[in-house]
N, C-alpha and C positions, 0 to 999 in steps of 0.2 A: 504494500500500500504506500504508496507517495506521500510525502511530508511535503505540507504548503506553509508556509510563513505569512503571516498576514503583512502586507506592507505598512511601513512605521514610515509615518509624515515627518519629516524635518522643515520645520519654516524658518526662515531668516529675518536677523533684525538687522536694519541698515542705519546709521547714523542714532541713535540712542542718547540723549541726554542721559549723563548720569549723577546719580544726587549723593552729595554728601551723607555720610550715615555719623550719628554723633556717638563720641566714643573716644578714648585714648590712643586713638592711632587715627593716620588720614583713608579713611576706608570709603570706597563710593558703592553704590547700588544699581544694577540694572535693574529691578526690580521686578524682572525676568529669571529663571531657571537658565542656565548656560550648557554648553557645550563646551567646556575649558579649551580645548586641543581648537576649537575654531573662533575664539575670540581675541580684537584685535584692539587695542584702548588709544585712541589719541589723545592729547593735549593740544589745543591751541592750534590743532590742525597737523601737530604734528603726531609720527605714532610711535608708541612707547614700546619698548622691550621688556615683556617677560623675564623673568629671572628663573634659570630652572631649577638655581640652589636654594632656592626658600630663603635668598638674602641680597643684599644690592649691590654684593662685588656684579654681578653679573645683568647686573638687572634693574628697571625701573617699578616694579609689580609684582604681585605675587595674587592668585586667586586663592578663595576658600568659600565654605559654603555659613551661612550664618548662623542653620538650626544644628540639628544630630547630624554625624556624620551618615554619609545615605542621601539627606534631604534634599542635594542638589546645590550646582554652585553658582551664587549668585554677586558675590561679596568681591570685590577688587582691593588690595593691601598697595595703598601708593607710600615707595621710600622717601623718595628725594623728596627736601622740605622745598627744592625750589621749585619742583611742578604741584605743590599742591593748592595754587591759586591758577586762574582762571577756567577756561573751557573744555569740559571734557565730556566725549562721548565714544560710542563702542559700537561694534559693526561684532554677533555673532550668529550662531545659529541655537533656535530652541529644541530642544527634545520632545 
């Protein structure tokens, strides 16, 4: 008997204002569920570098998810204190 897969929708988010989350670090919100591996964060028009050590030798960013781990990731961790004023928004895909 043949196994069928139901097809699983991927929609896309294009230019995303992202909002401040308030809290002891500079953390923004899509306010959306992500797709970590497809999302992309600008500042100011420009776009940022993920870090993939979970720290800012390498990197302007780090993702995480804001509830239980499982919950989905929605939460953006910005280092540098010099990008965390002005405009920022995210281009990813939802699950």
């Amino acid at each position: 008997m043949p196994l069928f897969l139901a097809p699983v929708e991927i929609r896309s988010r294009r230019d995303v204002d992202l909002v401040q989350v308030s809290g002891g670090t500079f953390q923004l919100s899509t306010g959306d569920k992500f797709i970590p591996s497809t999302l992309q964060v600008f500042h100011n028009g420009r776009r940022l570098k993920r870090a993939s050590s979970g720290t800012p030798v390498d990197g302007d960013y780090t993702v995480s998810e804001s509830g239980v781990p499982g919950s989905g990731y929605d939460t953006i961790n910005v280092f540098s204190p010099n990008i965390q004023q002005g405009t920022f928004f995210a281009d990813y895909l939802v699950p």
